[in-house]
DRENRO-407962 format. One record per atom (N, C-alpha, C): chain; x, y, z. Coordinates in steps of 0.1 Angstrom, whole numbers, plus 2048, in hexadecimal, padded with zeros to 3 digits. Example, Ala and Ser with C-alpha at 12.3 -4.5 7.8 and 13.67 -1.06 7.14 Angstrom:
% residues 2
<atom fipa="A" east="884" north="7C7" up="84E"/>
<atom fipa="A" east="87B" north="7D3" up="84E"/>
<atom fipa="A" east="884" north="7DF" up="84E"/>
<atom fipa="A" east="880" north="7EA" up="847"/>
<atom fipa="A" east="889" north="7F5" up="847"/>
<atom fipa="A" east="881" north="800" up="84F"/>
//
This chain:
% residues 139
<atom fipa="A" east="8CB" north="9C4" up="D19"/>
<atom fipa="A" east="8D3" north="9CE" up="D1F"/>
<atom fipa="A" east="8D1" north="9DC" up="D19"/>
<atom fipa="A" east="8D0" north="9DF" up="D0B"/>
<atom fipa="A" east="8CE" north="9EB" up="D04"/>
<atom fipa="A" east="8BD" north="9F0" up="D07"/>
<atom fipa="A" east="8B8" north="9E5" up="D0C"/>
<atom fipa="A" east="8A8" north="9EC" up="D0E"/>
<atom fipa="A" east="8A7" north="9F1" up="D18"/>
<atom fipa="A" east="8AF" north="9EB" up="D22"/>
<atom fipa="A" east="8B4" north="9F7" up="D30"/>
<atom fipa="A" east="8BC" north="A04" up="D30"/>
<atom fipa="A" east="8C4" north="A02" up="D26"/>
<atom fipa="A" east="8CB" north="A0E" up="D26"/>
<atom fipa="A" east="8C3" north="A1A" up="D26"/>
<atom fipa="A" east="8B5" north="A14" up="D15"/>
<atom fipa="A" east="8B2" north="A1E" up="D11"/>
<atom fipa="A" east="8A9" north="A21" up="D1B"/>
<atom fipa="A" east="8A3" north="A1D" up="D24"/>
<atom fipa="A" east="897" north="A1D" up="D2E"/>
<atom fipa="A" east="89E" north="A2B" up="D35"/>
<atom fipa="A" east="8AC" north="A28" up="D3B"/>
<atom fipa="A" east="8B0" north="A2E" up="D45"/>
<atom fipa="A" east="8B1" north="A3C" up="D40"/>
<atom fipa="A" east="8B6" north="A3D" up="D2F"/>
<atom fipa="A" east="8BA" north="A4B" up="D2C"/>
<atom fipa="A" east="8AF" north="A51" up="D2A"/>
<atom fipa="A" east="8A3" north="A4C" up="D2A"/>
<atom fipa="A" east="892" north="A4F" up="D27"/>
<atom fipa="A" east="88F" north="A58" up="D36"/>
<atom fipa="A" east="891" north="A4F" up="D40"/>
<atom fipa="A" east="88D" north="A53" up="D4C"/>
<atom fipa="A" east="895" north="A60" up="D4F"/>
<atom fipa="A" east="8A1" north="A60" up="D51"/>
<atom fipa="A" east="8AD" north="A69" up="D50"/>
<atom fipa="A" east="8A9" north="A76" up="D49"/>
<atom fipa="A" east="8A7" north="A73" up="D3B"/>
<atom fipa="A" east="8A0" north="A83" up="D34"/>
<atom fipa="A" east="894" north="A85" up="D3E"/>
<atom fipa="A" east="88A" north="A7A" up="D40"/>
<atom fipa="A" east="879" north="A80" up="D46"/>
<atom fipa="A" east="87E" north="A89" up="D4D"/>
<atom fipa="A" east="889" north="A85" up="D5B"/>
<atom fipa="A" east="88D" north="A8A" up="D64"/>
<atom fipa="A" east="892" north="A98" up="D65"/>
<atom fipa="A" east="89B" north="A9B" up="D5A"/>
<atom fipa="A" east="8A0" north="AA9" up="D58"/>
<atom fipa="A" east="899" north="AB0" up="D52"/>
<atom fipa="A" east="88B" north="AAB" up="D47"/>
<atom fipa="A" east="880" north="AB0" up="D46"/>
<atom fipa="A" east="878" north="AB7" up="D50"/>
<atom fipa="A" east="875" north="AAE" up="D57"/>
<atom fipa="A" east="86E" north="AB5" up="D66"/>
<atom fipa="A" east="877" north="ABD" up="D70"/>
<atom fipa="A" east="881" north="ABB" up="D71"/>
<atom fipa="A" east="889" north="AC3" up="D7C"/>
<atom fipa="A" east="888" north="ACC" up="D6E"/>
<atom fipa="A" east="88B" north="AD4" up="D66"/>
<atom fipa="A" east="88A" north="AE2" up="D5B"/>
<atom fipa="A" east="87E" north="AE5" up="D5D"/>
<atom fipa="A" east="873" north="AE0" up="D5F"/>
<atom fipa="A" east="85F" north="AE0" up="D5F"/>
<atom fipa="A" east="864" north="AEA" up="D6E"/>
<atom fipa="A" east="869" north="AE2" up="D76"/>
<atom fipa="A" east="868" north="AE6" up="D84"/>
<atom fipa="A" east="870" north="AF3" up="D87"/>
<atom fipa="A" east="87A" north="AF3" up="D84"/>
<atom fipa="A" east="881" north="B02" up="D82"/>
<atom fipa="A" east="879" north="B0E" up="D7C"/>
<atom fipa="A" east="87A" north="B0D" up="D71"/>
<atom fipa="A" east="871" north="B16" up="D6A"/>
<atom fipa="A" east="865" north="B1A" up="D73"/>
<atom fipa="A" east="85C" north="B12" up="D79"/>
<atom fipa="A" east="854" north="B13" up="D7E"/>
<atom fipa="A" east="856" north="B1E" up="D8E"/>
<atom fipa="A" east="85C" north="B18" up="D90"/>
<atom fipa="A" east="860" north="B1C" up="DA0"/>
<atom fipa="A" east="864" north="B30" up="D9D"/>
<atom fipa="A" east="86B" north="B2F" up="D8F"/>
<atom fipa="A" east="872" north="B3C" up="D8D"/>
<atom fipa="A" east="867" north="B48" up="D86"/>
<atom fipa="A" east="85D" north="B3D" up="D7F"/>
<atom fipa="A" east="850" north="B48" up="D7B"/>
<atom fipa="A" east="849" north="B4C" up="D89"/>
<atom fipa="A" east="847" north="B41" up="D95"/>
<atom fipa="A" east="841" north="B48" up="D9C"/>
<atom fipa="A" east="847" north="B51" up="DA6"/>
<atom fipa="A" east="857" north="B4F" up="DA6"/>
<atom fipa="A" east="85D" north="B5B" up="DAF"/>
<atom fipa="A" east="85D" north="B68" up="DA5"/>
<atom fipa="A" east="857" north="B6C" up="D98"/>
<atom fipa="A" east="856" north="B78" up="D93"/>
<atom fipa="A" east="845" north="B7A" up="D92"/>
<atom fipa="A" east="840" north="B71" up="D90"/>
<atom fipa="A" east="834" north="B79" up="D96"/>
<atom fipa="A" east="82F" north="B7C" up="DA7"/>
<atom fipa="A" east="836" north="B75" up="DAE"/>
<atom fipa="A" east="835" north="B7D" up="DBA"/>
<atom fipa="A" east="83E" north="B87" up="DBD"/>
<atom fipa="A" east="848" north="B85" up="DB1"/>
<atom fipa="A" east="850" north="B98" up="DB8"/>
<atom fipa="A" east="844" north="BA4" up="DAE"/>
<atom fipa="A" east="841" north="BA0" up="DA3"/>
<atom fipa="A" east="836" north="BA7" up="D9F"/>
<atom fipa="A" east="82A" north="BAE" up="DA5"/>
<atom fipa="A" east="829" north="B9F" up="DAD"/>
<atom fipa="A" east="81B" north="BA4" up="DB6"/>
<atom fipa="A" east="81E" north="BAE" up="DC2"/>
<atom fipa="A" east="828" north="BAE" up="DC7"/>
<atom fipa="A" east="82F" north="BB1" up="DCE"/>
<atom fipa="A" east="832" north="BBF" up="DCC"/>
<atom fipa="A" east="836" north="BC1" up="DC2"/>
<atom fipa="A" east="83B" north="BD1" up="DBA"/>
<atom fipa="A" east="829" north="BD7" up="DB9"/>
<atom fipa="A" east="821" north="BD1" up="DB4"/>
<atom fipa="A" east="813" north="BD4" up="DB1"/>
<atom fipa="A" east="80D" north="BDC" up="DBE"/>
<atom fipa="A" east="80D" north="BCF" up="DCC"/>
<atom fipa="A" east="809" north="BD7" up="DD3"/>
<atom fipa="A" east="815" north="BE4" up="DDB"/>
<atom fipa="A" east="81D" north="BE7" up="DD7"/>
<atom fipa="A" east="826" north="BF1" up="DE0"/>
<atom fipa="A" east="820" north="BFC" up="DD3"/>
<atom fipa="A" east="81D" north="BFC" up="DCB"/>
<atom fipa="A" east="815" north="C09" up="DBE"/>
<atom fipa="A" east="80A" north="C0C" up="DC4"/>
<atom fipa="A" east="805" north="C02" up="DC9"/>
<atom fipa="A" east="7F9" north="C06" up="DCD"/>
<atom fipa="A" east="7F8" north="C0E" up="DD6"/>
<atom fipa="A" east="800" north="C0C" up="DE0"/>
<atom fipa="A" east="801" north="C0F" up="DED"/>
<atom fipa="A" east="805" north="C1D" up="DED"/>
<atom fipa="A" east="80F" north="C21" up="DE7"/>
<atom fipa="A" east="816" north="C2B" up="DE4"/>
<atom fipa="A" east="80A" north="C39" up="DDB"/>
<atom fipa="A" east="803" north="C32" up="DD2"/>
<atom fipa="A" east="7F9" north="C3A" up="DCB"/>
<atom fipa="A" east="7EE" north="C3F" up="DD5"/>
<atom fipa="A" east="7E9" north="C35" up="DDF"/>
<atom fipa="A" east="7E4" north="C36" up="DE8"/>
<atom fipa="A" east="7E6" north="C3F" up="DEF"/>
<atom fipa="A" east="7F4" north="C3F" up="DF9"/>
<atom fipa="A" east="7F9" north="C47" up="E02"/>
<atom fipa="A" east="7FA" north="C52" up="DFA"/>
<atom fipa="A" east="800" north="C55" up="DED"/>
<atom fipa="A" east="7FB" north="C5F" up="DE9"/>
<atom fipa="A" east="7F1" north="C6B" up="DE9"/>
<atom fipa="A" east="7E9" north="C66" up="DE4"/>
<atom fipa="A" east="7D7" north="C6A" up="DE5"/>
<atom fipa="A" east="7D3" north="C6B" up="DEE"/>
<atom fipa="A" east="7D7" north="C65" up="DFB"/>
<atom fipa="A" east="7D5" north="C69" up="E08"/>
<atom fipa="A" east="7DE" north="C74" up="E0C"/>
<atom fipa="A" east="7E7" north="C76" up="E0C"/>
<atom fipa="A" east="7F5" north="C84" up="E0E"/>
<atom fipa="A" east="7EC" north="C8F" up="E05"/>
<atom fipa="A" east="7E8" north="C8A" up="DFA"/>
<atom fipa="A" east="7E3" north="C99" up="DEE"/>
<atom fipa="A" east="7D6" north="C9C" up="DF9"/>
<atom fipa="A" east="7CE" north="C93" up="DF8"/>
<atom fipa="A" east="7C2" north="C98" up="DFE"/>
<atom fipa="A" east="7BF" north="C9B" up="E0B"/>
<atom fipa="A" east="7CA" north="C9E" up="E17"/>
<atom fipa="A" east="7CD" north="CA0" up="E23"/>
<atom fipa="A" east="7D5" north="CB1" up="E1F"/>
<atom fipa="A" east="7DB" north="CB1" up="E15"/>
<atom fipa="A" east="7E0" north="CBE" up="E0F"/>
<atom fipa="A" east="7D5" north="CC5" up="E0D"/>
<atom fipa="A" east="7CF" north="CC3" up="E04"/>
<atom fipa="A" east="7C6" north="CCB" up="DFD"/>
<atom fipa="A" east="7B8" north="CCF" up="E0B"/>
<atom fipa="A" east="7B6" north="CCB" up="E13"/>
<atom fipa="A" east="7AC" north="CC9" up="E1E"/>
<atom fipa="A" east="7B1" north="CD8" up="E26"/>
<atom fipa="A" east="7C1" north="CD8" up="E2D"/>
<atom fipa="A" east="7C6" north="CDF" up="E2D"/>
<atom fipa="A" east="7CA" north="CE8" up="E2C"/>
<atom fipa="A" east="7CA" north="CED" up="E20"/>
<atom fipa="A" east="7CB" north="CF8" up="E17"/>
<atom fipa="A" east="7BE" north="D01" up="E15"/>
<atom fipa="A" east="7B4" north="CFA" up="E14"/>
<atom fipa="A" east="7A8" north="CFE" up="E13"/>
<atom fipa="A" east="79D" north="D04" up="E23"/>
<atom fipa="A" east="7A7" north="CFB" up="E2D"/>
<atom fipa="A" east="7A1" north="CFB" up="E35"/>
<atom fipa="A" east="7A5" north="D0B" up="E41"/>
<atom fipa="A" east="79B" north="D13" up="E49"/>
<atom fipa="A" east="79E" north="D1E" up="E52"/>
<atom fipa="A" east="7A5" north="D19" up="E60"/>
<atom fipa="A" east="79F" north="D0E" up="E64"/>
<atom fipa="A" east="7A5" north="D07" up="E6E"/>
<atom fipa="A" east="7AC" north="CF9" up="E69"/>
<atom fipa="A" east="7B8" north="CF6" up="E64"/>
<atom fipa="A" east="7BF" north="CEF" up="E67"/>
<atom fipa="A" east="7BD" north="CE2" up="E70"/>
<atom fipa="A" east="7C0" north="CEB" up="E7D"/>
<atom fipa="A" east="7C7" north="CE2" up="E86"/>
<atom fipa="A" east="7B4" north="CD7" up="E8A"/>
<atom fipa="A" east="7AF" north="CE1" up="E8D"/>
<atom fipa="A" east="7A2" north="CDC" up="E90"/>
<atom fipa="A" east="79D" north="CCE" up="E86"/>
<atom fipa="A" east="7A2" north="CD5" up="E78"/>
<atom fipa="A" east="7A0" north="CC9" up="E6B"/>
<atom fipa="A" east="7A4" north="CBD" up="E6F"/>
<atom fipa="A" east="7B1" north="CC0" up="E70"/>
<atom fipa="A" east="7B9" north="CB4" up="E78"/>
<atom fipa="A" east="7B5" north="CA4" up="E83"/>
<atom fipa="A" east="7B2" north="CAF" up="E8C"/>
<atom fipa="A" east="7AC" north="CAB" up="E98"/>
<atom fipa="A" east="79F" north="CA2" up="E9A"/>
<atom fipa="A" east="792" north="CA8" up="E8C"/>
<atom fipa="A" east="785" north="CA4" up="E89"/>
<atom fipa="A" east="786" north="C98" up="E80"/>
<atom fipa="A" east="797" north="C98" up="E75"/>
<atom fipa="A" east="797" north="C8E" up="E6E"/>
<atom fipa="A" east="79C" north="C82" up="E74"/>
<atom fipa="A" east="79C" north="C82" up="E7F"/>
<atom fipa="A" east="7A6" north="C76" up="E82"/>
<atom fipa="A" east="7B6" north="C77" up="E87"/>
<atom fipa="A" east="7B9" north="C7E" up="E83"/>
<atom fipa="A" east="7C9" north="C82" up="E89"/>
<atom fipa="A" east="7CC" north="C87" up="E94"/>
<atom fipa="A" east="7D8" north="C7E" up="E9E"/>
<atom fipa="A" east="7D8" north="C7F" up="EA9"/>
<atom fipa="A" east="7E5" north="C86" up="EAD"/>
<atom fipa="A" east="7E5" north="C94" up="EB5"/>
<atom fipa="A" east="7F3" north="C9C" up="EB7"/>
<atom fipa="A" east="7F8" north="C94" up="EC1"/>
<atom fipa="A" east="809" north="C92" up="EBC"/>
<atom fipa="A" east="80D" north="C88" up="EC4"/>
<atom fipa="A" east="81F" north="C8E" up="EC3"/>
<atom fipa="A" east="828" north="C94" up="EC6"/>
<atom fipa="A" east="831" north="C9A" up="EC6"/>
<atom fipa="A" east="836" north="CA4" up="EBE"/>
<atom fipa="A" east="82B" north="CB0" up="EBF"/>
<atom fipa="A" east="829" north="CBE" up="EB6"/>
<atom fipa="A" east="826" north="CBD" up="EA7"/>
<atom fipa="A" east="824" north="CAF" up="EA5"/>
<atom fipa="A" east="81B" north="CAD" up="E97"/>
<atom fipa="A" east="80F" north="CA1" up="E9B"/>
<atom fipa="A" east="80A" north="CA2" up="E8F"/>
<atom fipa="A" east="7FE" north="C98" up="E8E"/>
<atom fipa="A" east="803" north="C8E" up="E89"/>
<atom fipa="A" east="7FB" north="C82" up="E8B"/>
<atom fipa="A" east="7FB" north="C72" up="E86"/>
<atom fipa="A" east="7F1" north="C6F" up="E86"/>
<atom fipa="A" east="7EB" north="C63" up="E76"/>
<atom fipa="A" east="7E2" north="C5E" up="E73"/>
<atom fipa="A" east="7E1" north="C54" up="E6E"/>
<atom fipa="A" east="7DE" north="C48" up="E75"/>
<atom fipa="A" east="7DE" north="C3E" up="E6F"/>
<atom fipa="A" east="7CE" north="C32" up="E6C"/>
<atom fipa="A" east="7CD" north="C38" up="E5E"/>
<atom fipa="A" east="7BF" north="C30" up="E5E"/>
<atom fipa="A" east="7C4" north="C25" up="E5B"/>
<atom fipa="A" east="7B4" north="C1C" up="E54"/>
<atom fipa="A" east="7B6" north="C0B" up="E59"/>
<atom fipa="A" east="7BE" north="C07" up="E4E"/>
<atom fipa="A" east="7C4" north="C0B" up="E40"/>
<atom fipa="A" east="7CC" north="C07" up="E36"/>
<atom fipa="A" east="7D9" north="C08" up="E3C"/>
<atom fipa="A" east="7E6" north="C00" up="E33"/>
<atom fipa="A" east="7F0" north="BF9" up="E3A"/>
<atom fipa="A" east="7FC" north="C09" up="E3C"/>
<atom fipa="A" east="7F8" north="C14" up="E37"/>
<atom fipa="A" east="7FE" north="C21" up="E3B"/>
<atom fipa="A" east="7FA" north="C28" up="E4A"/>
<atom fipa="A" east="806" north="C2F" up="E4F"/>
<atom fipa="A" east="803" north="C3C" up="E56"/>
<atom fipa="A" east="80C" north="C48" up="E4F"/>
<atom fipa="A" east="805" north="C58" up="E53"/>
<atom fipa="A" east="807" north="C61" up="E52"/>
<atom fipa="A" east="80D" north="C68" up="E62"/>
<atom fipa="A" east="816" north="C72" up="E5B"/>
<atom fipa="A" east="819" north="C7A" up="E65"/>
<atom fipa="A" east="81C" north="C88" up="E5D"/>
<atom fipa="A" east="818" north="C92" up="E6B"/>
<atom fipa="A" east="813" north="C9E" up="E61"/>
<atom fipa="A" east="81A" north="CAB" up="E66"/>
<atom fipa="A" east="822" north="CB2" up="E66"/>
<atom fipa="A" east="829" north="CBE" up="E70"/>
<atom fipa="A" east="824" north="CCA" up="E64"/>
<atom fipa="A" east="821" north="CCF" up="E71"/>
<atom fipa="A" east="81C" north="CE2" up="E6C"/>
<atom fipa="A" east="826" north="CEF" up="E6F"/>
<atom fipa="A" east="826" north="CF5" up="E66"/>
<atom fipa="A" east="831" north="CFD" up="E70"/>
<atom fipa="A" east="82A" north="D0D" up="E6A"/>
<atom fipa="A" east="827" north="D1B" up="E6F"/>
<atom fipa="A" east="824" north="D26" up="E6C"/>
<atom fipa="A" east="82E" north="D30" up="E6D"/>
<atom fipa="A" east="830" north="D35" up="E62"/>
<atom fipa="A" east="835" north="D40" up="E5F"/>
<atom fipa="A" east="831" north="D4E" up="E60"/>
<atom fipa="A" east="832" north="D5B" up="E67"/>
<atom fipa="A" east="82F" north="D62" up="E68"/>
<atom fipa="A" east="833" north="D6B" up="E5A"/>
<atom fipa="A" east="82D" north="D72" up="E52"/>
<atom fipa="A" east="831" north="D7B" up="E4A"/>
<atom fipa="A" east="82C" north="D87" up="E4D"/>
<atom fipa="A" east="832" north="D91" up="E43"/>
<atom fipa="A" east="82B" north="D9B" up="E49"/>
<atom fipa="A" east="81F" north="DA0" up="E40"/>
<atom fipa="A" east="818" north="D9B" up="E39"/>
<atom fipa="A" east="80D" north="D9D" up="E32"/>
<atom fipa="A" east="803" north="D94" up="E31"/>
<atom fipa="A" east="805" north="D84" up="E3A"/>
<atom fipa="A" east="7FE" north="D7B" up="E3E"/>
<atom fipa="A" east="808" north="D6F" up="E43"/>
<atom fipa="A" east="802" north="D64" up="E45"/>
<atom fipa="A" east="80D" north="D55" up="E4D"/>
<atom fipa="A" east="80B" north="D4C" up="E3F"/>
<atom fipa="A" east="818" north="D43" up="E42"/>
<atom fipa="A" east="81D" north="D3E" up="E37"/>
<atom fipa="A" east="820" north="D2E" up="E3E"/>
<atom fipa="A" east="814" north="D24" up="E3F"/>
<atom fipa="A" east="811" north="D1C" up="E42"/>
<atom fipa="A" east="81C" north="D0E" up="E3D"/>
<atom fipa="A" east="821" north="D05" up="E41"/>
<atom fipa="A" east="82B" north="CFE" up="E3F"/>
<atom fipa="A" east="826" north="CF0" up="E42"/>
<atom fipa="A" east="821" north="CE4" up="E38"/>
<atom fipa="A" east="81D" north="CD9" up="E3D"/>
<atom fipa="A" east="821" north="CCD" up="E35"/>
<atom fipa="A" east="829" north="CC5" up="E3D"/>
<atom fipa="A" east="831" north="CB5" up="E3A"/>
<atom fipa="A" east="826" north="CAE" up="E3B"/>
<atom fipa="A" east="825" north="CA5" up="E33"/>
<atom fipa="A" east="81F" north="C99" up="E32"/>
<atom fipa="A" east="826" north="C8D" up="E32"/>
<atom fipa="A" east="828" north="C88" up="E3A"/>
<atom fipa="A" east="833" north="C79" up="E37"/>
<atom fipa="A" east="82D" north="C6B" up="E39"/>
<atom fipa="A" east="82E" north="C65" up="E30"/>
<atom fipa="A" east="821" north="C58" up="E33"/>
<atom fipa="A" east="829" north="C4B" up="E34"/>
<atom fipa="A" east="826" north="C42" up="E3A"/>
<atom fipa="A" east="830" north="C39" up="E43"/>
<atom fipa="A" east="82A" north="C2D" up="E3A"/>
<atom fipa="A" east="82D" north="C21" up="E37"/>
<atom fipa="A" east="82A" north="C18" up="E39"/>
<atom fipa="A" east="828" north="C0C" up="E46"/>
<atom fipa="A" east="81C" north="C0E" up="E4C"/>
<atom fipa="A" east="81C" north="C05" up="E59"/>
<atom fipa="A" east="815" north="BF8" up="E57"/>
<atom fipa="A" east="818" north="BF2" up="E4A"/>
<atom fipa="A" east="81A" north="BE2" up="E4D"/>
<atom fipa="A" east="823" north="BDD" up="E4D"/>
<atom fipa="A" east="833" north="BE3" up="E4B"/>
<atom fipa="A" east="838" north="BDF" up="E4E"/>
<atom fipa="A" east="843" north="BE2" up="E58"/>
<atom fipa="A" east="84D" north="BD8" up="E60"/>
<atom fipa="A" east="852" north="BDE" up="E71"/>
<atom fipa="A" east="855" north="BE8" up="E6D"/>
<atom fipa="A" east="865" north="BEA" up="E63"/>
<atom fipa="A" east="86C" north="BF9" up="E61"/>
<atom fipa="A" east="866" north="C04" up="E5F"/>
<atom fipa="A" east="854" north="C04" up="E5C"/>
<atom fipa="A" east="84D" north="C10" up="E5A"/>
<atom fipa="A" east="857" north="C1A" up="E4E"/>
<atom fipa="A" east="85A" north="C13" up="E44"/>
<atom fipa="A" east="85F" north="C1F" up="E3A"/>
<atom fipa="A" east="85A" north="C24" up="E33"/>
<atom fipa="A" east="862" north="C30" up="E31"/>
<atom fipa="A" east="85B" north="C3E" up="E30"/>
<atom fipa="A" east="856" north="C3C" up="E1C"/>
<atom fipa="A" east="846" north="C3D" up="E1A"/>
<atom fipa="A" east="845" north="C3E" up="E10"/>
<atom fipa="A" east="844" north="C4B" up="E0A"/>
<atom fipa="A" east="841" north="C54" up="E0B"/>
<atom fipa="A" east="846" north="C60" up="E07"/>
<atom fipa="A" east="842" north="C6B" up="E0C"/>
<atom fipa="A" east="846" north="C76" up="E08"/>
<atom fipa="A" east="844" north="C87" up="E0E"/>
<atom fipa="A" east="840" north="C93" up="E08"/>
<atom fipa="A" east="835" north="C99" up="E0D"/>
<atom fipa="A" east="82C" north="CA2" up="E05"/>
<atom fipa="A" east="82D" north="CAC" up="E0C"/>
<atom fipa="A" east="838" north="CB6" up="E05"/>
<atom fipa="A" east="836" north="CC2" up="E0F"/>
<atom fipa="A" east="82D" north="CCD" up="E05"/>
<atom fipa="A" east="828" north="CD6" up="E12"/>
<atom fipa="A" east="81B" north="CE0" up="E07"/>
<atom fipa="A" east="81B" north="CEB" up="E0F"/>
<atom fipa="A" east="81C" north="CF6" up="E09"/>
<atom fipa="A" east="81C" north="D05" up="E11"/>
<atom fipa="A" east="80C" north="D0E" up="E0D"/>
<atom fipa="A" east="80B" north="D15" up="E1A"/>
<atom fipa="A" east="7FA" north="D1D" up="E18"/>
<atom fipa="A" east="800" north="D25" up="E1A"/>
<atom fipa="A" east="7FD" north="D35" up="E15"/>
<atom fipa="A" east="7F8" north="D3F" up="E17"/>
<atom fipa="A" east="7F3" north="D43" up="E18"/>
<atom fipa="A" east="7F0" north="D4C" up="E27"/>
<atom fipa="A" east="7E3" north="D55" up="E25"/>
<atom fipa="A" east="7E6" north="D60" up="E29"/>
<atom fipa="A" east="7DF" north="D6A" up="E24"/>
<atom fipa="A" east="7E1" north="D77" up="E27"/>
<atom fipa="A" east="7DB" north="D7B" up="E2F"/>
<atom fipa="A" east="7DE" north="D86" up="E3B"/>
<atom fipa="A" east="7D5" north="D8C" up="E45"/>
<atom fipa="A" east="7CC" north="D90" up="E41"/>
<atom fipa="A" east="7C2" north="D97" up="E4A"/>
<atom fipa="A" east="7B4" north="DA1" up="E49"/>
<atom fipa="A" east="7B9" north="DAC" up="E42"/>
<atom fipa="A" east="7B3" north="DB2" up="E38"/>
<atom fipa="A" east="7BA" north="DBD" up="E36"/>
<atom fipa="A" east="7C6" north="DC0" up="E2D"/>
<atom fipa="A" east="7CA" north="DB7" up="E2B"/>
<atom fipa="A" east="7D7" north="DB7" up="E22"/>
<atom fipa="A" east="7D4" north="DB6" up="E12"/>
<atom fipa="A" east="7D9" north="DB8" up="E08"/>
<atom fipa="A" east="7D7" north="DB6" up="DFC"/>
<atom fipa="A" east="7CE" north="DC3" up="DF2"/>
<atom fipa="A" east="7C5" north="DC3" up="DF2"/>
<atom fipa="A" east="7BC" north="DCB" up="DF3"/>
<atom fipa="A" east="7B2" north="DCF" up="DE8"/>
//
């Protein structure tokens, strides 16, 4: 009768042995997938970034704007542009011109969407202002 007991309290520890093996287990892998998870939304974000800077800077540099726009892929679609290449982002882009009186004072939003997923939320916003001075101005 005592070599059964001990058998049973043998099995009994294996048992809470493994169910502790199994827990632990299950909880390492829900932090490396919220890891992986945090990993890729950096990326994405760094990404969408460097896309908003380098859609800025194009921009800025650029005499025709809108034409830029248009040549790069961006499609006017309710008095702004939208662009959505094949990574899991879209952009949306509004212009707005300022008249001064010594040149225009250029006004441009960058807002980049996440579209993989439904809610499309908003990963961030790059606003950038151009100046340019008229013909003749400055001197």
């Amino acid at each position: 009768m005592r070599i059964r007991t001990r058998k049973n309290v043998l099995l009994i520890e294996l048992i809470i042995v493994i169910l502790f093996f199994a827990v632990s287990a299950a909880i390492t892998l829900q932090v490396y997938s919220m890891a992986h998870i945090r990993s890729q939304d950096s990326g994405d974000l760094t990404y969408a970034l460097m896309a908003a800077q380098d859609w800025s800077d194009r921009l800025s540099l650029s005499e025709d704007p809108e034409g830029l726009l248009l040549e790069g892929g961006w499609a006017l679609e309710k008095g702004g542009y939208t662009f959505a290449p094949s990574s899991g982002y879209e952009m949306e882009l509004s212009m707005e011109r300022e008249a001064m009186p010594a040149g225009t004072m250029t006004l441009v939003t960058i807002s980049v969407f996440n579209a993989a997923r439904e809610d499309r939320p908003l990963i961030l916003t790059l606003p950038s202002e151009v100046y340019a001075p008229s013909a003749g101005v400055g001197g």
